[in-house]
N, C-alpha and C positions, 0 to 999 in steps of 0.2 A: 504494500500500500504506500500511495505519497506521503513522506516524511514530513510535508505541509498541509494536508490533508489527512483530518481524522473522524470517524462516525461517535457522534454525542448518543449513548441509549438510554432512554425514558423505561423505567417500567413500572408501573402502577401500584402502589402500596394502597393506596384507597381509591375511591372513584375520583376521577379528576373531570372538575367543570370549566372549558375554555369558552365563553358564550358567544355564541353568535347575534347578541340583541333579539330583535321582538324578532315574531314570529307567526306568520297567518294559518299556522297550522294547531294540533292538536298539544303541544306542547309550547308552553309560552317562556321558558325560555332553552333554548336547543342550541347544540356545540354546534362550532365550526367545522364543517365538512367539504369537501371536496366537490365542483360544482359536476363533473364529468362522470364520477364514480363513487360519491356519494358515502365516501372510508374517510374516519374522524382523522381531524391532521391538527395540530399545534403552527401556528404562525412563526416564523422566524423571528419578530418586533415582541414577542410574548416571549418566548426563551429568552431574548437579549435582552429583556428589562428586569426578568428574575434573575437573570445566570450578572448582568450589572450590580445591581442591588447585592449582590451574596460578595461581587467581587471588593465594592465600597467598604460593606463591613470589615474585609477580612486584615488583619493586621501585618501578614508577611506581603501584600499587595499595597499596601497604603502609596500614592502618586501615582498608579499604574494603571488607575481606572481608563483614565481617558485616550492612553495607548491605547488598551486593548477596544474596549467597546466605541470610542470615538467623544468627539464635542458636537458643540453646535457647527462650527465652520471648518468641520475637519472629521472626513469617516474615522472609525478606527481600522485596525487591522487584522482583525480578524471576521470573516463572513460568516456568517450563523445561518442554516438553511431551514426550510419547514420539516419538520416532524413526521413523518407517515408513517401509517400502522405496519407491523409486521407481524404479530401473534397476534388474536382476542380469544379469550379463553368462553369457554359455555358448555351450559350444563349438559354434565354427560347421564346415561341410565347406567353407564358401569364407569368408574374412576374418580364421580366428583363430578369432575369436569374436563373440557379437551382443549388443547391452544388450536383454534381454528388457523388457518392460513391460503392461500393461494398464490399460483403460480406467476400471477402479477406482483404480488407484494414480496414475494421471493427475488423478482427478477429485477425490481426496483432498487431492492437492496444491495444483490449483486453489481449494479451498474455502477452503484453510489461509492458500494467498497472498494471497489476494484481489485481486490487480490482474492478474489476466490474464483477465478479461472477454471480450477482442479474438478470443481463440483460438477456433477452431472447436470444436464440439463432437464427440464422436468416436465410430464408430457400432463397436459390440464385433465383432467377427468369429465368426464360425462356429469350433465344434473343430477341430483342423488344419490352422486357414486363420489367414493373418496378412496385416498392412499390413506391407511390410518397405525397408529402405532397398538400394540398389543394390551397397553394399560385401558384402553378405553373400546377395545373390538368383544363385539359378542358373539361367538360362535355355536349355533341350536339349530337341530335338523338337518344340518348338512348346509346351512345358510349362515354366511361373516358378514355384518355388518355392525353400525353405529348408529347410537341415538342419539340425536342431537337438541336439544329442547324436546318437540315432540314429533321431529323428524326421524327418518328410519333411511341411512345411507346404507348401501349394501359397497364392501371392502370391496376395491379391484384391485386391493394387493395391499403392500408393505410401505407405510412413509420412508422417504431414501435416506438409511444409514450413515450416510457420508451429509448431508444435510443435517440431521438431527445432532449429528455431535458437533459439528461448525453451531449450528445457533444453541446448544448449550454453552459451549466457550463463551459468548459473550458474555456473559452472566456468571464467571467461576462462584463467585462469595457469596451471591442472592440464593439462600437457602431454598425458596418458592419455587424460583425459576428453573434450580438443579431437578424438583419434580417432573418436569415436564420430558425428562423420559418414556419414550412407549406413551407418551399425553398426544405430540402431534398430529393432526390430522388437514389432510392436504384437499380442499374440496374445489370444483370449480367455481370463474369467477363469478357468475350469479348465486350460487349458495353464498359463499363467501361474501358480496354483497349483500345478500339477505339479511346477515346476521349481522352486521356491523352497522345496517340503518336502520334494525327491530330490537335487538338484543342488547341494548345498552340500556343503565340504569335512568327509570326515571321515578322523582323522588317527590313528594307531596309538602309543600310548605305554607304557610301562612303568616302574615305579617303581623305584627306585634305592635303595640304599640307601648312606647320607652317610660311614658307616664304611670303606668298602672301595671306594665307587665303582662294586660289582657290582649286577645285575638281582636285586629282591626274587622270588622264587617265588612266582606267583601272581598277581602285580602288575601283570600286561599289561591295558591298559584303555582303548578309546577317546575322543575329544573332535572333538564336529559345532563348525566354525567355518563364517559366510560367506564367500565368497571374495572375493580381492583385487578391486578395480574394481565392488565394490558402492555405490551411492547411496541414503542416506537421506537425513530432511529432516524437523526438528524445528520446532515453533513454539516464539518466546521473545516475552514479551512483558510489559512496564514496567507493574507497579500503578498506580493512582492517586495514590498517594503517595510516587511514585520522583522523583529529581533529579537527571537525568543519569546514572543507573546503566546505564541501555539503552546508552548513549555511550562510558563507561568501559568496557563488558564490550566492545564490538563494538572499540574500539579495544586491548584484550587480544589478542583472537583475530587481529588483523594482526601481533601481534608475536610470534603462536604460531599459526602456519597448518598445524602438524603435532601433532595431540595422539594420546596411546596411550589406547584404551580396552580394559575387558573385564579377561579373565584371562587366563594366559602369558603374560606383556609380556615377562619373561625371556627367554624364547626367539621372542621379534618379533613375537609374535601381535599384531592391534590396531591398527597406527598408522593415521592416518585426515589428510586434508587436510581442515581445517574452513576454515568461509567464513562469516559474519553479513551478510545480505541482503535 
């Protein structure tokens, strides 16, 4: 991989809410999605204002802020790219649950990394049908398949070996994420779509009011988060005229391997295991 170029990875400790404002649909207020493919993404200007903020505080950074993340009349030097999904986990009928994936969000990843050449390429499945790993396949009557919510995929074989242990490594220390062993399941890209614009948390609230501590009338409203144990994967990558800022940010995020993003941080929404890679 580019020695100036590195993948930032998000993975979900709680549900994280990035909002996309109002909303004419059924959800009033609903994350930022993807206009083409409709798969939750984190904005670049939303990482850069948290991964800022975390750098401001931190004391072995103190005058380096406006290096690395920039001023008003001068970018900084390092480029922060958007976020896009690579695992969503959902509920399985045998393991819990499964890291759903596709062949899109695989190959996105692979472009962005650029040193995983080695891996095979990966052939998309049929609707219905998936590559799945052992922790989460049910085998009855002579029939393999997965249940997915209250979906029924029938196995057209084994998620790829060489695949599953690449996206374990990203994540050596994340006790969670070392689960997802025999968890993977590789679906096409409409399932996989399916799930990532149904299957995400949406949460019931009401507004208060600060005087009495009582429910405003009227006020009840809900908020779409992703769910805990979701994987993203950002590109970051050092200008031409950077000097050691790639260095200094990546050695930040070892001394802060838990950042909150989004909104409701108050009430826990957000926190995320990040990793520079």
């Amino acid at each position: 991989m580019n020695h100036n170029r590195k993948i930032l990875y998000l993975f979900t400790r709680t549900p994280l809410h990035v909002g996309a404002g109002s909303s004419v649909g059924a959800v009033d207020q609903p994350i930022i999605r993807e206009r083409h493919t409709g798969y939750p993404v984190i904005p670049g200007s939303s990482l850069k204002g948290v991964l800022r903020d975390v750098c401001r505080n931190d004391e072995q950074l103190k005058g380096k802020e406006e290096a690395i993340f920039g001023k008003q009349d001068d970018a900084g030097k390092l480029a922060i790219g958007e976020a896009k999904i690579l695992a969503f986990p959902v509920r399985s009928a045998r393991g819990s649950f499964a890291f759903v994936t596709s062949v899109l969000a695989l190959d996105r990843f692979r472009r962005e990394h650029g040193g995983l050449k080695d891996l095979p390429a990966l052939t998309e499945p049929n609707d219905m049908h998936c590559l799945a790993g052992d922790a989460v396949t049910i085998s009855r009557n002579g029939q393999t398949g997965v249940v997915l919510e209250e979906y029924k995929f029938t196995a057209a074989g084994k998620f790829d070996a060489k695949w599953e242990d690449a996206l374990l490594k990203l994540l050596p220390d994340d006790a969670v994420w070392q689960t997802g062993k025999g968890r993977f399941v590789l679906l096409s890209q409409g399932d996989f779509a399916h799930f990532v614009r149904n299957a995400c948390e949406v949460q019931q609230h009401v507004g208060i009011k600060p005087e009495t501590g009582t429910a405003k009338p009227g006020a009840l409203f809900n908020l779409e988060a992703v769910p805990a144990e979701t994987l993203f994967f950002a590109p970051v990558e050092a200008l031409t005229r950077a000097n050691g800022e790639l260095t200094d940010f990546e050695a930040l995020l070892q001394r802060r391997p838990i950042l909150q993003l989004g909104g409701d941080s108050t009430t826990g929404l957000g926190f995320c295991t990040v990793k520079l890679a």
